[in-house]
C-alpha positions as CSV (number, residue, x, y, z in Angstrom):
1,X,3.3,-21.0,-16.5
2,X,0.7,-19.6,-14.2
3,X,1.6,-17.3,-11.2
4,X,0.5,-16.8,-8.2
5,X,0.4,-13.2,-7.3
6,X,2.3,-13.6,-4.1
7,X,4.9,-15.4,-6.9
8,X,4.5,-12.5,-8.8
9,X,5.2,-10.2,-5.7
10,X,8.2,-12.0,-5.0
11,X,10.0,-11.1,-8.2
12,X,9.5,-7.3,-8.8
13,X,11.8,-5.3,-6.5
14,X,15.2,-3.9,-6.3
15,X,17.1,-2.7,-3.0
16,X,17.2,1.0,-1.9
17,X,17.6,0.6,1.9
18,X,18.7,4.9,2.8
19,X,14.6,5.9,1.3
20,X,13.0,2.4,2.8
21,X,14.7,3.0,6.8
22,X,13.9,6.8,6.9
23,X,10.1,6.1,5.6
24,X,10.1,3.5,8.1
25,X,11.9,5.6,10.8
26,X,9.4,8.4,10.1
27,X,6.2,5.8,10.6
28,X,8.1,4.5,14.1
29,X,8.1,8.2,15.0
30,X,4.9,9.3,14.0
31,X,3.1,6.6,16.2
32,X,5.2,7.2,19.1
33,X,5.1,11.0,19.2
34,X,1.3,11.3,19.2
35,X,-0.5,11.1,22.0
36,X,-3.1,7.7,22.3
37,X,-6.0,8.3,21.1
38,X,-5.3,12.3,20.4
39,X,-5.8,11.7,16.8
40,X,-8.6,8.9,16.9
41,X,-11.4,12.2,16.4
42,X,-9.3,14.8,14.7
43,X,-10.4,16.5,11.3
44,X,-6.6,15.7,10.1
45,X,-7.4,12.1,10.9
46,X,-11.1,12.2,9.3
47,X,-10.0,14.2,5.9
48,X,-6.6,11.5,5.6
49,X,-9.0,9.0,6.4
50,X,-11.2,10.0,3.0
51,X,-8.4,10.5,1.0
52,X,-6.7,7.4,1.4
53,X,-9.8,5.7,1.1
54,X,-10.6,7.2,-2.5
55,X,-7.2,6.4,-3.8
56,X,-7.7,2.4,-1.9
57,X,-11.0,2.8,-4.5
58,X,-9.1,3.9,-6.7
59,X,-6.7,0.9,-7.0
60,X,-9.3,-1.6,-6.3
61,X,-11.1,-0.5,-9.6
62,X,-8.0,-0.2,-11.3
63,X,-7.4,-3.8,-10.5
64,X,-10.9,-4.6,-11.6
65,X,-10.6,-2.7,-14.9
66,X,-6.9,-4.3,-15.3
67,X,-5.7,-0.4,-15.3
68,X,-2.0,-0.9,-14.1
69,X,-1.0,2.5,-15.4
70,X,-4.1,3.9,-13.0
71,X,-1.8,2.2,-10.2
72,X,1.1,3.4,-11.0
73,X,0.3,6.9,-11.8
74,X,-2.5,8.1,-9.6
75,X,-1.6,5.9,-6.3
76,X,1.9,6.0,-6.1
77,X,4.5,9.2,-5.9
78,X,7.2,9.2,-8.2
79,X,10.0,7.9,-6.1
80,X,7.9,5.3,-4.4
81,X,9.3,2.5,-2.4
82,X,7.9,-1.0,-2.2
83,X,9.0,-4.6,-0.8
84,X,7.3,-7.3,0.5
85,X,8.4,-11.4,1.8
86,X,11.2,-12.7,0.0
87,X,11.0,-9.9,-2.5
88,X,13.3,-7.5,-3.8
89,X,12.8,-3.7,-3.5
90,X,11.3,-2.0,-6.2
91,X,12.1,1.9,-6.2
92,X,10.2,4.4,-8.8
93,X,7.0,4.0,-10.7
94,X,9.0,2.7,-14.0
95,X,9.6,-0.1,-11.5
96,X,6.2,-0.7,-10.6
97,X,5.2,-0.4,-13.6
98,X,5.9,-4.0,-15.7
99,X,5.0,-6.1,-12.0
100,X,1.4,-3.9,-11.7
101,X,0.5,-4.7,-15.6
102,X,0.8,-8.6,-14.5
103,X,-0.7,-8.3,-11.2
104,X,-4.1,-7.0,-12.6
105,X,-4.3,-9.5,-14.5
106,X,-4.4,-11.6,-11.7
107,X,-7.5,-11.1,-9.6
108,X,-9.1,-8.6,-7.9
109,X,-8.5,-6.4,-4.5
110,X,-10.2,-5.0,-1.7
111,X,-8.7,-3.1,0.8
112,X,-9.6,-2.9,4.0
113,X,-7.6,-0.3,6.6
114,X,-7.5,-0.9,9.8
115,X,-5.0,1.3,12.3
116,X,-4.5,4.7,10.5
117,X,-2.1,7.6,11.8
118,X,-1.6,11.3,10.4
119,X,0.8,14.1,11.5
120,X,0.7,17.4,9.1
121,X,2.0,16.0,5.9
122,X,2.6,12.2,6.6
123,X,1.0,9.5,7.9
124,X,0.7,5.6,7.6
125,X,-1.8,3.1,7.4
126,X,-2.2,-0.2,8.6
127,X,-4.5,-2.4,6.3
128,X,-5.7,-5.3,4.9
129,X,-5.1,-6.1,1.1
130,X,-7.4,-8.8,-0.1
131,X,-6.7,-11.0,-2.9
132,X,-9.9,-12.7,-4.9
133,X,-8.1,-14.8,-7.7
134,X,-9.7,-14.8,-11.1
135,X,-9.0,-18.1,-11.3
136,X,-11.9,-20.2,-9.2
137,X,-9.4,-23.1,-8.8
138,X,-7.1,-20.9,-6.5
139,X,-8.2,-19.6,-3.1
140,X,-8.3,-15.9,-1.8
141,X,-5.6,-14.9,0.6
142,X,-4.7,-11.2,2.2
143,X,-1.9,-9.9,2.8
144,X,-0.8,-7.2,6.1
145,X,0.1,-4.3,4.6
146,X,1.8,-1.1,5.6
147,X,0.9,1.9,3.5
148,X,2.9,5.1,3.8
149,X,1.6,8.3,2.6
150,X,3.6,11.7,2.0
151,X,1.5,14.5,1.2
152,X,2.7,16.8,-2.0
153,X,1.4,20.0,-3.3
154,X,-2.0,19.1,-1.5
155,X,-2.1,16.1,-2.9
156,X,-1.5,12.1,-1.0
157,X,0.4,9.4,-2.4
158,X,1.7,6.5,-1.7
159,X,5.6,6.9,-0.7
160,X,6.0,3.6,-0.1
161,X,4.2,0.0,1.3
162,X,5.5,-2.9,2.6
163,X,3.9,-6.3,3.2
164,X,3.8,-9.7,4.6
165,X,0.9,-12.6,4.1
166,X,-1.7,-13.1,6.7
167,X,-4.6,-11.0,8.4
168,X,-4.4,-7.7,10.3
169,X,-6.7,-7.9,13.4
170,X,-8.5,-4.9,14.8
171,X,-6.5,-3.1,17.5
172,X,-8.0,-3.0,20.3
């Protein structure tokens, strides 16, 4: 039986609300405690900015290469948290794990970020994750997603992402 990989999204989480409300808390603060605009030109912003953006290339060729264990190992920290539409949460790489070695198999991704914030060792990004099926009979689609990063031992990961189908426009 052939899934879709918004079917496959749907089916690989598990509930852990405490981790997913204070990562979400901790985004809602972040973008209300800095100043607009005061990190738009900052070097934080710039070198989170590059970061992020290597480990975005990062998945995108592991998705092309069908590398889940790339995913799951280099992208995302340990006790990551993930959810999405009508899915269960997943908590933890082992998690991950089974529902990324079916999703490369899928298609492959391109993400695109579009409103980024950074304060000291956190920060959260706002991005575009398209889809281009490797089927030709099924259409591309994106997905809004929210990427949250946690900064350990100088190194960014993913903490946790949560997502919802359709487009995120620019902000103005």
């Amino acid at each position: 039986m052939k899934h879709t990989l918004s079917r496959v999204f749907r089916v690989f989480r598990v509930f852990h609300p405490p981790r997913l409300a204070a990562s979400l808390l901790a985004a809602s603060l972040l973008a209300t405690t800095l100043p607009a605009g005061a990190a738009t030109a900052s070097a934080e912003l710039k070198a989170f900015q590059a970061a992020i953006r290597s480990l975005y290339d990062l998945k995108e060729k592991a998705f092309a290469s069908q590398d889940a264990d790339a995913i799951v190992d280099r992208f995302y920290a340990p006790d990551v948290i993930s959810t999405g539409e009508e899915t269960p949460v997943k908590v933890g790489r082992e998690q991950l794990r089974p529902m990324y070695r079916e999703l490369v198999k899928y298609g492959d991704v391109r993400i695109e970020s579009v409103h980024t914030k950074v304060s000291g060792n956190m920060g959260w990004d706002w991005a575009n994750f398209h889809v281009k099926p490797r089927d030709p009979a099924e259409k591309p689609f994106t997905f809004r997603i929210l990427f949250l990063w946690e900064k350990v031992d100088g190194k960014w990961m993913s903490a946790g992402d949560m997502y919802v189908h359709g487009t995120m426009q620019d902000r103005p």
